[in-house]
C-alpha positions in Angstrom: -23.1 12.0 -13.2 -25.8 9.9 -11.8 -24.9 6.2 -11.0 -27.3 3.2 -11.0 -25.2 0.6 -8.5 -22.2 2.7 -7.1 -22.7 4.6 -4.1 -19.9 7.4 -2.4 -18.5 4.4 -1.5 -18.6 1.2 -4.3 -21.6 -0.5 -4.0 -23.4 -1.6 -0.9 -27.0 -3.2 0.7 -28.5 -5.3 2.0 -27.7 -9.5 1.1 -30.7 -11.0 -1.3 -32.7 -7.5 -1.3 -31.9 -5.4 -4.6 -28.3 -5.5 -5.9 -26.9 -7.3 -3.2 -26.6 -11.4 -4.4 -25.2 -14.0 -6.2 -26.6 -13.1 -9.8 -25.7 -9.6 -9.6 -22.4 -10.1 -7.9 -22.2 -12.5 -11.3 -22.8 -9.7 -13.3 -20.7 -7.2 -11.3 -17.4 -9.4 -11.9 -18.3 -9.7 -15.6 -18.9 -6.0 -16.2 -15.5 -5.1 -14.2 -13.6 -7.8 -15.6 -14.5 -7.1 -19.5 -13.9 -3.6 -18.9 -10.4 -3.7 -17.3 -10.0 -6.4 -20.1 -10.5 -4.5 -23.2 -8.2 -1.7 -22.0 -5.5 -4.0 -23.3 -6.2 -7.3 -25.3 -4.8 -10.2 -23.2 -5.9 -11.5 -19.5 -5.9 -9.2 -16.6 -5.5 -9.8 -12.8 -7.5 -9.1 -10.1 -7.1 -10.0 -6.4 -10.1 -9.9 -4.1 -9.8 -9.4 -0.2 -13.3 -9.3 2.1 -14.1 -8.4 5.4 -15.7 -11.1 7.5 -19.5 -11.0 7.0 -21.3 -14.4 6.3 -22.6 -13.8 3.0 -19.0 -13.1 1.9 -18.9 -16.9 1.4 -21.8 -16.7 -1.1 -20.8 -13.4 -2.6 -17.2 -14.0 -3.6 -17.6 -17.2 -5.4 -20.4 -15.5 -7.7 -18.4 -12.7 -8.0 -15.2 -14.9 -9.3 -16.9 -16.7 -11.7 -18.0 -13.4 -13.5 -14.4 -12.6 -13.3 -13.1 -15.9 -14.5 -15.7 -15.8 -16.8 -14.4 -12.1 -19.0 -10.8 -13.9 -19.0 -9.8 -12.3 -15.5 -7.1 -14.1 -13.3 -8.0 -14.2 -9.5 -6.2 -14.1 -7.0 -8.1 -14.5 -3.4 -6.9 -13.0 -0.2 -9.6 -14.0 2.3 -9.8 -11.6 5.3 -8.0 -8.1 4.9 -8.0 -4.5 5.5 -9.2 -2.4 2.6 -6.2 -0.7 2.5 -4.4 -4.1 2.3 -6.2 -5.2 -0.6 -5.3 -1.2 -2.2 -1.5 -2.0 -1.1 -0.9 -5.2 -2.7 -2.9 -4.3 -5.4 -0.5 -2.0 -6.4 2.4 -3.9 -5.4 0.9 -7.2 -7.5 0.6 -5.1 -10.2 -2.9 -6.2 -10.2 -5.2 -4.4 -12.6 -8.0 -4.5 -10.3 -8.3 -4.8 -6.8 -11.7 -6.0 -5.2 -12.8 -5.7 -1.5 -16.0 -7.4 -0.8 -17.4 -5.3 2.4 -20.3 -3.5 3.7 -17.5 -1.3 6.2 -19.2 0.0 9.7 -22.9 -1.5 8.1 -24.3 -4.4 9.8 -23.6 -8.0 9.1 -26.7 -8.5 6.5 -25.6 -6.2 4.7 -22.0 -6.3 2.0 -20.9 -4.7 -1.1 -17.7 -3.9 -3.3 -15.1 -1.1 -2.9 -13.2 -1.4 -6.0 -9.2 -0.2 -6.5 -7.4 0.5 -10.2 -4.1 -0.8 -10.9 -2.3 2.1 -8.6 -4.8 1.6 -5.2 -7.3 3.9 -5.9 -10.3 3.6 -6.0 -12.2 4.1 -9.2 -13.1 7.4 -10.7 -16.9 8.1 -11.0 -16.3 8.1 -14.7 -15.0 4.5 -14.9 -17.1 3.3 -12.2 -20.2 4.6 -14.9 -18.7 2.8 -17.6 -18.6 -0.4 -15.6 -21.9 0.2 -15.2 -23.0 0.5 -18.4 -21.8 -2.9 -19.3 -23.4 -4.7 -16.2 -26.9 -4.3 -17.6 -26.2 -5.7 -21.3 -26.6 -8.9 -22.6 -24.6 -11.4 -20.5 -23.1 -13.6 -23.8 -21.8 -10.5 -25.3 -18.7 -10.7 -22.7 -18.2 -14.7 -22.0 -14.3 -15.5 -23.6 -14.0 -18.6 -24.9 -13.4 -21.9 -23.4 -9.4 -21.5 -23.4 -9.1 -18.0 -22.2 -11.1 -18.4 -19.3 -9.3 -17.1 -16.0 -7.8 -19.1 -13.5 -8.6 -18.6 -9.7 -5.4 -19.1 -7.0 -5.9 -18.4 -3.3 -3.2 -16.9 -1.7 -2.5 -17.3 2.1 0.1 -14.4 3.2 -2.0 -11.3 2.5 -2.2 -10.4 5.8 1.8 -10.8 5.9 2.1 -9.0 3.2 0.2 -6.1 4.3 2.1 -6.0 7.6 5.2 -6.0 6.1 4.3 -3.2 4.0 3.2 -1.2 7.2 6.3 -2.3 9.0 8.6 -0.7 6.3 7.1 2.8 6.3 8.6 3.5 10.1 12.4 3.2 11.7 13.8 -0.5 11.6 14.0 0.1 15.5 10.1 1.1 15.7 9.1 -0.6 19.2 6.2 -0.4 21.4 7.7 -2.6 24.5 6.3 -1.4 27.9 3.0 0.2 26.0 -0.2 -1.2 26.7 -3.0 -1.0 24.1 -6.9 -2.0 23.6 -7.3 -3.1 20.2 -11.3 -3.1 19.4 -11.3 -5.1 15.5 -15.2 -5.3 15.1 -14.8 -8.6 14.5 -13.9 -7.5 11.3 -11.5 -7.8 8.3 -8.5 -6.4 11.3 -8.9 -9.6 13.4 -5.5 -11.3 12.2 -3.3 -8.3 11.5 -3.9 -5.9 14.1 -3.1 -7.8 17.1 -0.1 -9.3 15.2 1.5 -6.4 14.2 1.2 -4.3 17.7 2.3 -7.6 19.4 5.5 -7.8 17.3 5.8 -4.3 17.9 6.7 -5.1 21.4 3.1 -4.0 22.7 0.7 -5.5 25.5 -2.3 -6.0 23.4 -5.6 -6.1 25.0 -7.5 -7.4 21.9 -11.6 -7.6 21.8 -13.8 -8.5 18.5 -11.3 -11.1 17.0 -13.6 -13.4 17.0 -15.9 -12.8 13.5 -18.3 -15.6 13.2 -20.0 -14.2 10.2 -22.7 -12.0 12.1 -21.2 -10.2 14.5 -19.1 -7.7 12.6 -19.8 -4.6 13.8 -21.7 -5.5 16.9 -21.7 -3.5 19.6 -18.2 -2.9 19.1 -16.0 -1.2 16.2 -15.6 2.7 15.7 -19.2 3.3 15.7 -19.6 2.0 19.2 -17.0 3.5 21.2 -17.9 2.8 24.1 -17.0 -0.9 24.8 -13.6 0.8 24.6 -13.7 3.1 26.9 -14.4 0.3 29.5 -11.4 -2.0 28.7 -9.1 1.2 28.5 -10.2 1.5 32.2 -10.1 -2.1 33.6 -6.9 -2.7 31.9 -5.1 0.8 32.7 -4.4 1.1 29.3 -2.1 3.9 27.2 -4.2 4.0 24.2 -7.5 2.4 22.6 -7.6 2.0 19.1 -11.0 0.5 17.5 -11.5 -0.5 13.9 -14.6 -0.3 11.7 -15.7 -4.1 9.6 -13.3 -3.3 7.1 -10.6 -1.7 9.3 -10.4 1.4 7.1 -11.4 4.1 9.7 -10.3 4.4 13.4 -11.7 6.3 16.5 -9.2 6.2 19.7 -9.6 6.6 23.5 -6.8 8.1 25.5 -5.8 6.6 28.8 -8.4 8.9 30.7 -10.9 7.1 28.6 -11.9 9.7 26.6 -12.8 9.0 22.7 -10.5 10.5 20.6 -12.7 11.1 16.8 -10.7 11.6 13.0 -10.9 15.5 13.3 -9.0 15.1 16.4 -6.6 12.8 15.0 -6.2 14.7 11.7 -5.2 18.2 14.1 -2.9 16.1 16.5 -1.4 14.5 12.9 -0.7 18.0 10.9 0.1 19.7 13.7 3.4 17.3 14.3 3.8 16.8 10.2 3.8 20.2 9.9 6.6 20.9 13.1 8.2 17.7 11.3 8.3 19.3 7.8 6.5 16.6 6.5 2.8 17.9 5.7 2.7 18.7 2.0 0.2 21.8 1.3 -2.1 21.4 3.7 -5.4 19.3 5.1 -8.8 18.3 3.1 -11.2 17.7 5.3 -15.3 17.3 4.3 -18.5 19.0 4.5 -18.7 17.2 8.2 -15.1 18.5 9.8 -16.3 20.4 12.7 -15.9 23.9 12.4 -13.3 24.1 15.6 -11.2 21.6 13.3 -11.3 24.7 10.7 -10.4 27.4 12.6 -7.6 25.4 14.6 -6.0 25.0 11.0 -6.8 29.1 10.1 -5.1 29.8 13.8 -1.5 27.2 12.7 -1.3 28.7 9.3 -2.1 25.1 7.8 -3.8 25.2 4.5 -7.8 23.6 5.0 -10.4 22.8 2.1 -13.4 20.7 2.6 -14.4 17.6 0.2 -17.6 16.1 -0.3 -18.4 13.3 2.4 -16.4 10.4 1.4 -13.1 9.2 1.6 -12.5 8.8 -2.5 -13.6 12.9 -2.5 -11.2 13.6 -0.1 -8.6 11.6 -2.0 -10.0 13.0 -5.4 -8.8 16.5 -3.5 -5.7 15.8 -2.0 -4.6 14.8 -5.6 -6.0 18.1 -7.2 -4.0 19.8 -4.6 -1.2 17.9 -4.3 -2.1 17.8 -0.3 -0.7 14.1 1.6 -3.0 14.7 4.6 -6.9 14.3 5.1 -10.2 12.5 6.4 -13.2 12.5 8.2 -14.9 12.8 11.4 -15.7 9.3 11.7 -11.9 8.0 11.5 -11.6 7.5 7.7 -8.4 9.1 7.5 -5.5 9.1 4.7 -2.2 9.5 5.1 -1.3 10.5 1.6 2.8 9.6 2.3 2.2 6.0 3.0 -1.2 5.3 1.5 -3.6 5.9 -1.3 -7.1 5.5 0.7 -8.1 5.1 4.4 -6.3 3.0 6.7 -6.9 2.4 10.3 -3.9 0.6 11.4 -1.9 2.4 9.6 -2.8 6.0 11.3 -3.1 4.1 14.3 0.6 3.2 13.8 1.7 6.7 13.0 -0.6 7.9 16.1 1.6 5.3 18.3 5.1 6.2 16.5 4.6 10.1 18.0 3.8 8.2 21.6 6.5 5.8 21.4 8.9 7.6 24.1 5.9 7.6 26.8 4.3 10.9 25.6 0.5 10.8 26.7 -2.3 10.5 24.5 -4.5 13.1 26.7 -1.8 15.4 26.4 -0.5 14.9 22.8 -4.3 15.3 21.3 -5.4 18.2 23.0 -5.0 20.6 20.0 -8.1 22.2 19.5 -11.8 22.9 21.3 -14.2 21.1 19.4 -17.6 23.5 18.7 -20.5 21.2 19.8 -22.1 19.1 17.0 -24.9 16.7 16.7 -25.9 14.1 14.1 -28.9 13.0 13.5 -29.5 10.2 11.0 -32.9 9.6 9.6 -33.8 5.9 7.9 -36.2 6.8 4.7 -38.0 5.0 1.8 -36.5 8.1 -0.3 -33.4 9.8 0.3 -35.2 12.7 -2.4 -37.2 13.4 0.2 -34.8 15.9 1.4 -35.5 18.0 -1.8 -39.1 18.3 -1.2 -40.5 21.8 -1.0 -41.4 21.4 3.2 -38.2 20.2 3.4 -36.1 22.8 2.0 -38.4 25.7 3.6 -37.5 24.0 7.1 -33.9 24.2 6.1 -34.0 27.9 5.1 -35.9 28.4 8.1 -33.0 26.7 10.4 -30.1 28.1 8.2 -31.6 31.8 8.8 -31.9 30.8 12.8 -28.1 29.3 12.6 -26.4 32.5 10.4 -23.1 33.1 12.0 -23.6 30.9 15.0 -22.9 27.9 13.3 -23.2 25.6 10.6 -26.0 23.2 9.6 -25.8 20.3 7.2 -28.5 18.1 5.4 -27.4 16.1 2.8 -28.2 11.7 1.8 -26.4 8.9 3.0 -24.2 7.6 0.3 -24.3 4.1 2.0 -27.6 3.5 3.8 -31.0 4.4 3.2 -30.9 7.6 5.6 -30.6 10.8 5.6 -28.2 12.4 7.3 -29.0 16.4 9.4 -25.9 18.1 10.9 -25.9 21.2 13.1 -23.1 22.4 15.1 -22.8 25.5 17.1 -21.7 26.7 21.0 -25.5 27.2 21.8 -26.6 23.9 22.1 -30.3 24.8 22.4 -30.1 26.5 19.0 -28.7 22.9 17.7 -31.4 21.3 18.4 -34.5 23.7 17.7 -32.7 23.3 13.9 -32.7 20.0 14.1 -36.0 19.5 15.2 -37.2 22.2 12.5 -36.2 20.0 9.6 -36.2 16.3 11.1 -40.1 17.3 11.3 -40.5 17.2 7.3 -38.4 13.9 7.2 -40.0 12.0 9.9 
């Protein structure tokens, strides 16, 4: 089912090129709202939440109006996790929940994640259905003077959402005498992360919680690691935890400074649900897992399928299957007992509840040997590129060389205009003779 505006991940690019502006975020709230709408014949709710990128100020009032304008109630959240915005949508009873974010991207870029009236996100088929109305004539969905929506901004998301959080661990949950780095990537996480693992009891060592509209993501967040590492060694920390723009994946760092990625969290996690009875079925992971990840999984008897890349696939699975655990590599993780998408706080949390009675992070993580993988990720003018007749020679070429050694994996970006090669093996010098192979034809 191929989709004009939604990506793997809502919509997403860059602000005043293509999709990504006022008229179309217009458009966007008009489609959603008259679809949601005309499920049932009276007004709807919505409640939108957004990370804090600059052009949210410009995109969210467009994107209200369209709303307002199909008969839509709004209510607006300001700065929140996307899980937040999935949490209270449901507990609202909100028929449609909005996050305006671009995620890990950088600050010129934004988009939409969009969440149905029980926190998930929307199916491909309604996503395509949306679509079809957001390219028809705009007066064909205005409501009439009275039934146009009203528009309330609400102040206590974040509260909300912590409170939520707080209630899926022990009344006497408590951190005192632990001492944390918290990384928020300047980013939708700035308010409630520090507040929650400061009520907790923690010492919170907090860095990017100051957004100022173009530095989400900036050299700091999960895709830059790094900066955490440092502060985990300067302040003798227990544990660093580090947040993407919209605070829905997590990478860690144990005390030893070493980074801690979502297939190592996902093992450490179902290795204690399942000791704890708690892990229902078994894990999804995706096409990206590393293989050591897979055959940890084969060695504890647990249950592992792989997803396409994406946390809605992995969701999309773990429904099929009735599993309550899965995620990705890059920290977009679900916890399918407390949550209906990814939520980096909230594994955070259930990462910190296991080292609550001074249990170290080095220790409690090393589950499995990793098999060495590299990523390489191309920019292109055309993501086809990668089913050109070079191209798919050089990857029969590398998947012969790779046969049993390891695993190679070329697939599109579903966010960014790149192309995205995976190899993994224990011979490193075959890794990257594949990758060269095929990065040759993209280049």
């Amino acid at each position: 089912m191929k989709k004009k505006y939604f990506g793997t991940d809502g919509i997403r690019g860059t602000v005043n090129i293509g999709n990504i502006n006022g008229e179309k975020f217009f458009k966007f709230g008009l489609a959603a709202g008259t679809y949601f709408k005309n499920l049932r014949k009276k007004k709807q709710v919505t409640i939108i939440a957004k990370d804090t990128r600059l052009s949210g100020y410009t995109l969210e009032p467009a994107l209200v109006s369209g709303l307002a304008s199909a008969g839509m109630h709004i209510f607006t959240l300001g700065p929140l996790p996307t899980n937040g915005l999935a949490m209270l949508t449901k507990k609202m009873k909100a028929n449609l929940g909005i996050m305006i974010t671009a995620s890990h991207n950088p600050f010129q870029d934004n988009g939409l994640k969009l969440f149905g009236p029980d926190g998930m996100k929307l199916s491909d088929k309604i996503e395509k259905k949306i679509e079809n109305l957001i390219d028809t004539k705009t007066t064909n969905h205005l409501s009439e003077p009275k039934l146009l929506g009203r528009v309330k901004r609400l102040e206590d998301g974040n509260d909300k959402y912590i409170k939520i959080l707080k209630n899926n661990f022990p009344s006497d949950f408590s951190l005192k005498g632990m001492r944390i780095v918290l990384d928020c990537a300047n980013g939708a996480g700035y308010k409630s992360a520090p507040k929650i693992l400061s009520e907790l009891g923690a010492k919170v060592f907090s860095i990017g919680v100051k957004p100022n509209g173009l530095n989400i993501n900036y050299n700091c967040g999960s895709t830059f690691p790094e900066i955490l590492r440092k502060y985990v060694k300067k302040f003798k920390a227990d544990l660093g935890i580090s947040l993407d723009g919209d605070a829905d994946r997590v990478i860690m760092c144990d005390e030893k400074a070493k980074i801690i990625d979502g297939d190592q969290i996902i093992a450490m996690i179902a290795k204690r649900w399942k000791r704890k009875k708690i892990l229902k079925g078994g894990v999804i992971g995706t096409l990206m897992s590393n293989y050591g990840l897979e055959n940890f999984f084969a060695a504890e008897k647990i249950n592992f399928k792989r997803s396409k890349v994406g946390d809605r696939y992995v969701k999309e699975m773990m429904r099929k299957h009735n599993y309550n655990l899965g995620g990705e590599q890059s920290g977009h993780i679900i916890l399918g007992k407390f949550a209906t998408t990814g939520d980096g706080l909230l594994v955070a949390l259930e990462v910190l509840f296991a080292l609550r009675k001074g249990k170290l992070a080095s220790e409690t993580f090393k589950v499995y040997k990793s098999v060495p993988q590299k990523l390489l990720n191309i920019k292109v003018k055309d993501k086809n590129i990668i089913n050109s007749s070079k191209c798919k020679k050089a990857i029969k070429t590398a998947n012969n060389l790779i046969n049993n050694k390891g695993r190679l994996l070329v697939r599109p970006s579903g966010t960014e205009p790149k192309v995205r090669i995976m190899c993994e093996s224990f011979d490193v010098k075959l890794i990257n003779k594949c990758l060269t192979i095929v990065k040759k034809t993209i280049c």
